[in-house]
C-alpha positions as CSV (number, residue, x, y, z in Angstrom):
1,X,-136.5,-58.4,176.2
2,X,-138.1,-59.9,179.0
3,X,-137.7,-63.6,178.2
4,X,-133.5,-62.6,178.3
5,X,-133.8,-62.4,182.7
6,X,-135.7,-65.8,182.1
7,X,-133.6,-67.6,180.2
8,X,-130.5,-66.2,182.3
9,X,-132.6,-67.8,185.3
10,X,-132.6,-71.3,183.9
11,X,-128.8,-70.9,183.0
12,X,-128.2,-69.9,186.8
13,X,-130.4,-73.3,187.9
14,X,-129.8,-75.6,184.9
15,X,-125.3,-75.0,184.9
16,X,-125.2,-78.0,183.4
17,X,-127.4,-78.2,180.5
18,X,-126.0,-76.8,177.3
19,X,-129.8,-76.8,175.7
20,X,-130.7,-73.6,177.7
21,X,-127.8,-72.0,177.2
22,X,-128.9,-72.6,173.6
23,X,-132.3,-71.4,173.9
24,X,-130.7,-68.1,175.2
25,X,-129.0,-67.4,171.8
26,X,-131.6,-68.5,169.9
27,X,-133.9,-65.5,171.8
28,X,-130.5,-63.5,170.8
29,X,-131.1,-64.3,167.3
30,X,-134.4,-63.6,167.0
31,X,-133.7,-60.0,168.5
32,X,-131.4,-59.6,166.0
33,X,-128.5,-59.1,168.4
34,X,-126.2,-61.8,167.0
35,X,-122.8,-60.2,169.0
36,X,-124.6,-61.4,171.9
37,X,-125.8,-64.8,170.5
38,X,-122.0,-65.7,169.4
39,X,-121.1,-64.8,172.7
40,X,-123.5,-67.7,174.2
41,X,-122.4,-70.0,171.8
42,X,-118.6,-69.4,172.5
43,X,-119.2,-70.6,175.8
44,X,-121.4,-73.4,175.1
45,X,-118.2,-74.4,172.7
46,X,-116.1,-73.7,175.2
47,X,-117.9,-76.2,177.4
48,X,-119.7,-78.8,174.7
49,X,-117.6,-78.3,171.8
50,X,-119.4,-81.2,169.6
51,X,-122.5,-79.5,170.4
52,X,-124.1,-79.6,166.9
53,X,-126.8,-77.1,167.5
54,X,-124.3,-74.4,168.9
55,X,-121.8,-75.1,166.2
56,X,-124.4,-74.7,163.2
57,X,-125.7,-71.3,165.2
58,X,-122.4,-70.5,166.0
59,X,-121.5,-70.8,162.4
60,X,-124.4,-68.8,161.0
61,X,-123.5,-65.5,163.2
62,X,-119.9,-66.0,162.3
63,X,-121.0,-65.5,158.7
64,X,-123.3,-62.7,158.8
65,X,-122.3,-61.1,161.8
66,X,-118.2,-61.5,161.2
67,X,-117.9,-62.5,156.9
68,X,-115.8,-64.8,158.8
69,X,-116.2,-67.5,155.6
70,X,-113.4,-70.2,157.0
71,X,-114.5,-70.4,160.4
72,X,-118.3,-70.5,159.5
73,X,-117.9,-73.7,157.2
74,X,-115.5,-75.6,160.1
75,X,-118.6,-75.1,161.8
76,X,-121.2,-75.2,160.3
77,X,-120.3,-78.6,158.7
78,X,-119.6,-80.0,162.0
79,X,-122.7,-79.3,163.0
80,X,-124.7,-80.4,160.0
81,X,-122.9,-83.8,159.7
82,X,-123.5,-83.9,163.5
83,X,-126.6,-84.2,162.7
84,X,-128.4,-83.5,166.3
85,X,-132.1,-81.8,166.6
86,X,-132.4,-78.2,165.1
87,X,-129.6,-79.0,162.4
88,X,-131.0,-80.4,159.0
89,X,-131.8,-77.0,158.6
90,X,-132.1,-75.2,154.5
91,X,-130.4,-71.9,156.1
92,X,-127.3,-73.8,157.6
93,X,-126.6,-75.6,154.2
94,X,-127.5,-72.6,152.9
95,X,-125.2,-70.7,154.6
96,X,-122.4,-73.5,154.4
97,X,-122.8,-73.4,150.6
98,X,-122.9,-69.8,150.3
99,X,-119.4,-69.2,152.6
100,X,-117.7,-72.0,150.6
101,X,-118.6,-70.0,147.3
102,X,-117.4,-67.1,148.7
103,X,-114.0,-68.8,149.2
104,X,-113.9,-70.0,145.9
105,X,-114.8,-73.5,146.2
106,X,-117.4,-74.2,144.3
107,X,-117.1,-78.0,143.7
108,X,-117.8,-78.3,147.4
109,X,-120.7,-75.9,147.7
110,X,-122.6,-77.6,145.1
111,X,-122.1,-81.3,147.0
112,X,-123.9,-79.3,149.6
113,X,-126.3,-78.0,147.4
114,X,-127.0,-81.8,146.2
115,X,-127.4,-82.7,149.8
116,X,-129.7,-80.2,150.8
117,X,-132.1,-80.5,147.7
118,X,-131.8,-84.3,148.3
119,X,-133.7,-83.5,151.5
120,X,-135.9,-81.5,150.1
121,X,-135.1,-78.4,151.9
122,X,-134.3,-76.5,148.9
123,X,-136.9,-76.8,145.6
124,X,-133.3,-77.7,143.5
125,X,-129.6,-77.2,143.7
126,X,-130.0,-74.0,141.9
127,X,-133.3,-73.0,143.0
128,X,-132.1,-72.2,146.8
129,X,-135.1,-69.6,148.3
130,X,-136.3,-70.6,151.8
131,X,-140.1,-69.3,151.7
132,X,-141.4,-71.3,149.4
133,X,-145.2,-72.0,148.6
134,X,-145.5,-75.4,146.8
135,X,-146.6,-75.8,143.0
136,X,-145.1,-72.9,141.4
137,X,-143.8,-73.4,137.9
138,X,-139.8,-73.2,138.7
139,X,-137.7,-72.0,135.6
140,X,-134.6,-70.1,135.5
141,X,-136.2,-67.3,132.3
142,X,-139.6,-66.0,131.5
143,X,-140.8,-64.3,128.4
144,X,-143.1,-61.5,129.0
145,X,-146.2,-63.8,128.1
146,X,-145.4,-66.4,130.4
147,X,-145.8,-63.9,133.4
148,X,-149.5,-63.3,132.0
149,X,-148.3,-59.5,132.6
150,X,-147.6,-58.4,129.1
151,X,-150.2,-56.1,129.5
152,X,-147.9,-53.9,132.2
153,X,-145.1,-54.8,130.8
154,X,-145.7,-53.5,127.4
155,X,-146.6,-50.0,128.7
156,X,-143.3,-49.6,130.8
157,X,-141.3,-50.1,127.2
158,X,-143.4,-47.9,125.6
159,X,-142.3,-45.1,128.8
160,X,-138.9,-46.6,128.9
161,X,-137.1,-43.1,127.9
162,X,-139.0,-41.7,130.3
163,X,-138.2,-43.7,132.8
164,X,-134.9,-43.6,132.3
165,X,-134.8,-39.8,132.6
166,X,-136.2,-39.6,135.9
167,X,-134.0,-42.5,137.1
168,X,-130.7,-40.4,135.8
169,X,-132.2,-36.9,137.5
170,X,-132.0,-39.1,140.6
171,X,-127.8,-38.9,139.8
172,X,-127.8,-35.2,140.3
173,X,-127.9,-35.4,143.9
174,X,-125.8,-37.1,146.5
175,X,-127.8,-39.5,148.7
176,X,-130.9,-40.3,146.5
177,X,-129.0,-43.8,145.5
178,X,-127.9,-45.7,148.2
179,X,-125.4,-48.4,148.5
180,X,-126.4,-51.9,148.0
181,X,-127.0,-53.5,151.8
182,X,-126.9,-57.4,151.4
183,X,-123.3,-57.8,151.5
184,X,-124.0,-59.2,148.0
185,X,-121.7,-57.0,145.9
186,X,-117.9,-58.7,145.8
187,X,-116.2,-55.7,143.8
188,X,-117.2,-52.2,142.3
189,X,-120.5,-50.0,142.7
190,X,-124.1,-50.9,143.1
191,X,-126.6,-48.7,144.3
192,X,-130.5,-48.3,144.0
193,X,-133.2,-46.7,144.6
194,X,-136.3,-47.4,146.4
195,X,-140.1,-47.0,145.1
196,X,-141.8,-49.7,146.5
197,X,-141.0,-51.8,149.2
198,X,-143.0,-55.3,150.3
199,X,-146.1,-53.8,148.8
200,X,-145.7,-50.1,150.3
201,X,-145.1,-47.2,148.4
202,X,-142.1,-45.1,149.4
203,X,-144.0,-42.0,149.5
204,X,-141.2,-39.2,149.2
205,X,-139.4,-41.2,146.7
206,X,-141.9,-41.5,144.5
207,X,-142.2,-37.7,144.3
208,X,-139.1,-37.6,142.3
209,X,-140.0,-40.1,139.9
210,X,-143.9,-39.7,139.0
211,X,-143.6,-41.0,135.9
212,X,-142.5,-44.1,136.7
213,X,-144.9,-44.6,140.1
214,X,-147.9,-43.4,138.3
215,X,-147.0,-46.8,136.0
216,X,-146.3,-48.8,138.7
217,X,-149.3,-48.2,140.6
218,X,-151.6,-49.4,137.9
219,X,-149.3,-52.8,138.1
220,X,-151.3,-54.3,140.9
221,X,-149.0,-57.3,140.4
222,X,-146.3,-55.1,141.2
223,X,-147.4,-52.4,143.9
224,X,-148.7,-54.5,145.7
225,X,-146.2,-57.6,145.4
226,X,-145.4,-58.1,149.4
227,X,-142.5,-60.4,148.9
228,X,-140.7,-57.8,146.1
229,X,-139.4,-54.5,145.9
230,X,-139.5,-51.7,142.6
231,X,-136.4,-49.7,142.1
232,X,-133.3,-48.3,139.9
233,X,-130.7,-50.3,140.0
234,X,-127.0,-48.8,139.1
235,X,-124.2,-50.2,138.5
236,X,-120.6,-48.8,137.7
237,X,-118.2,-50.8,135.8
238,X,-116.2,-53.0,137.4
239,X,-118.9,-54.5,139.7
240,X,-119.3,-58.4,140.4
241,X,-122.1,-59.6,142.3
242,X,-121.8,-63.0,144.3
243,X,-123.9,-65.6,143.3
244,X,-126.7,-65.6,145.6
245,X,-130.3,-66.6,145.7
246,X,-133.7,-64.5,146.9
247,X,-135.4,-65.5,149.5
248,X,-139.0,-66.8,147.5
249,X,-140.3,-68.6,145.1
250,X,-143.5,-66.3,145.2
251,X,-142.1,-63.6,143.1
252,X,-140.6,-63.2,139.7
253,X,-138.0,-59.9,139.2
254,X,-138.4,-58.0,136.0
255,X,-135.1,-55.4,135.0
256,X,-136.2,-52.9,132.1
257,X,-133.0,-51.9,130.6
258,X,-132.8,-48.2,130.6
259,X,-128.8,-47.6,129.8
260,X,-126.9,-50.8,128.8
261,X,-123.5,-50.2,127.9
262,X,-121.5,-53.1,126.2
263,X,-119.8,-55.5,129.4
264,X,-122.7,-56.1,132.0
265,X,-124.0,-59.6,132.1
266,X,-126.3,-61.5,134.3
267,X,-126.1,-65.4,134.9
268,X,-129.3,-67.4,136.0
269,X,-128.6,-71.1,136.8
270,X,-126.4,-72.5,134.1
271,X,-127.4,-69.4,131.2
272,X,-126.0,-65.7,130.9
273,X,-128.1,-63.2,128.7
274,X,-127.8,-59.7,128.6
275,X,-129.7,-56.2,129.0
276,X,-131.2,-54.5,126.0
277,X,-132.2,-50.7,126.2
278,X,-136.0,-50.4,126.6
279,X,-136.5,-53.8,126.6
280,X,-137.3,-56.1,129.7
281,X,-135.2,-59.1,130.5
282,X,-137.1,-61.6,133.2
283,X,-135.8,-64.0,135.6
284,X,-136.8,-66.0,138.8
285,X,-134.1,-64.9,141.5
286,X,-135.1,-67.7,143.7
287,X,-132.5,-69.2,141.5
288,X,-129.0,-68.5,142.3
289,X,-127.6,-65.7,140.0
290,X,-124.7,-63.5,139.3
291,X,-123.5,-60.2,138.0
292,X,-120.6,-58.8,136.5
293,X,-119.8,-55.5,134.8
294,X,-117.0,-55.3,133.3
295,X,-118.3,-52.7,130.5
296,X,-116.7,-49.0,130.7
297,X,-120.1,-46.9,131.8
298,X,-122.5,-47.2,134.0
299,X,-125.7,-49.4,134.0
300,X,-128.9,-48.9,134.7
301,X,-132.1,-50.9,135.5
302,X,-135.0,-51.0,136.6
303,X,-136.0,-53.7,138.8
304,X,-140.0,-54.8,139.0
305,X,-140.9,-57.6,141.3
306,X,-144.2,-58.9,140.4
307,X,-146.3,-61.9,141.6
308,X,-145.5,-65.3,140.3
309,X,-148.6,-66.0,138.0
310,X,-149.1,-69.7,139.7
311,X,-149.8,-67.6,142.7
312,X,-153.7,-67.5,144.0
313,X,-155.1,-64.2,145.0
314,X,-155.6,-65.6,148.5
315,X,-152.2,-66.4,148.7
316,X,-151.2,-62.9,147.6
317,X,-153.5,-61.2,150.1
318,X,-152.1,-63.1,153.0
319,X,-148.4,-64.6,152.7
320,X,-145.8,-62.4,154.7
321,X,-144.2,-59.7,153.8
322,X,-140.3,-60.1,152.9
């Protein structure tokens, strides 16, 4: 909070230099406190309006802060094809592409796509994750062999009735499942449940689902996967997910079909498959994917992040948590 006086200093000194009104809503961003940031930027508009770096910033909070899809791709275009410092930027063609699919225009959003992967700030046009380590085998499917986790894997389908039982006593009670927070879901119901989080295991909510923890924790690929999550995932019918990407290439996501009604597919790239009770169906969700539901009953998964196998165990002791 202390570097806001600061920067509202400089402003008072510098009237005439957009840049530190800039650096203002950057600290804004950072802080999380994106109503304050678009207020900045509205004014450096209001006063530089072919400000590239305001309008691509300006255009990210009107996205995530407003879902204001139209008014973030006038801007954030303008400011990527202005093409000024701080711009060339994978999270402002990400976030371009992503607002123009959510308008339905997907010929567009994959020229952007192109464009980005062209300069190399995304691995490929599918493959869209921004925290990326180098030299990972990139492919939309994995068999359970190809994660080298078989092992695991094959002991959570042996337990997969089990499994599922706990995850449906979980339904019994208002508040265990909670809505889906991303702003990913387009139509319907999709809630989850939490029992590990970057790496951490959700104490309380394990209680209610021992069974499945007690697996889990011997999974060291997944307990202690810093840049994943382990949880139930349910879905009601009716339910579309946007296509959307994770945010790493360091992690592979794992969903162990527990109730699979006919309707439910998943898309990965350019190929749908389907869930198969007891059975796990594997996927890199650093490519962009989709959901839809449109099956009579409800679905439920659950979802293990592991490790990517190309990852070193130094890299898995000391990459950030996400």
């Amino acid at each position: 909070m202390q570097a806001v006086p600061i920067h509202q200093l400089l402003i008072a000194r510098f009237t005439n230099k957009p840049d530190v009104r800039n650096e203002l809503a950057i600290t804004y961003l950072l802080q999380n406190r994106l109503s304050d940031a678009k207020l900045v930027l509205q004014e450096v508009l209001r006063r530089w309006p072919k400000d590239g770096f305001a309008q691509v910033h300006y255009g990210f909070v009107l996205r995530q802060l407003d879902k204001d899809y139209e008014n973030a791709v006038i801007y954030l275009r303008a400011g990527i094809n202005s093409k000024a410092p701080g711009t060339q930027d994978g999270r402002f063609y990400f976030n371009l592409g992503d607002s123009l699919q959510r308008l339905g225009r997907q010929a567009e959003a994959i020229k952007v796509y192109k464009r980005a992967a062209a300069l190399q700030l995304f691995p490929s046009v599918y493959q869209r994750s921004l925290y990326n380590e180098p030299d990972l085998r990139a492919q939309p499917y994995w068999t359970k062999a190809e994660t080298t986790y078989a092992e695991y894997l094959n002991k959570l389908e042996l337990n997969w009735q089990a499994i599922r039982d706990e995850a449906l006593s979980l339904l019994s009670r208002r508040g265990n499942y909670l809505d889906e927070a991303e702003s990913l879901r387009d139509t319907g119901n999709w809630q989850q449940y939490e029992l590990y989080t970057r790496g951490q295991r959700r104490v309380k909510n394990c209680q209610k689902a021992p069974i499945t923890c007690g697996l889990i924790e011997k999974f060291t690929a997944a307990a202690g996967c810093r840049r994943g999550q382990v949880k139930f995932s349910i879905m009601q019918p009716g339910t579309h997910v946007h296509a959307h990407c994770g945010p790493t290439n360091c992690r592979l996501r794992a969903h162990l079909g527990l109730v699979v009604p006919k309707g439910p597919r998943l898309r990965v790239a350019e190929e749908e498959r389907t869930w198969k009770e007891g059975e796990f169906l594997i996927f890199d969700d650093s490519f962009e994917h989709e959901v839809w539901h449109n099956g009579t009953s409800l679905r439920l998964v659950l979802i293990v992040d592991v490790w990517h196998p190309d990852l070193s165990a130094m890299k898995r002791r000391t990459l950030s948590a996400i």
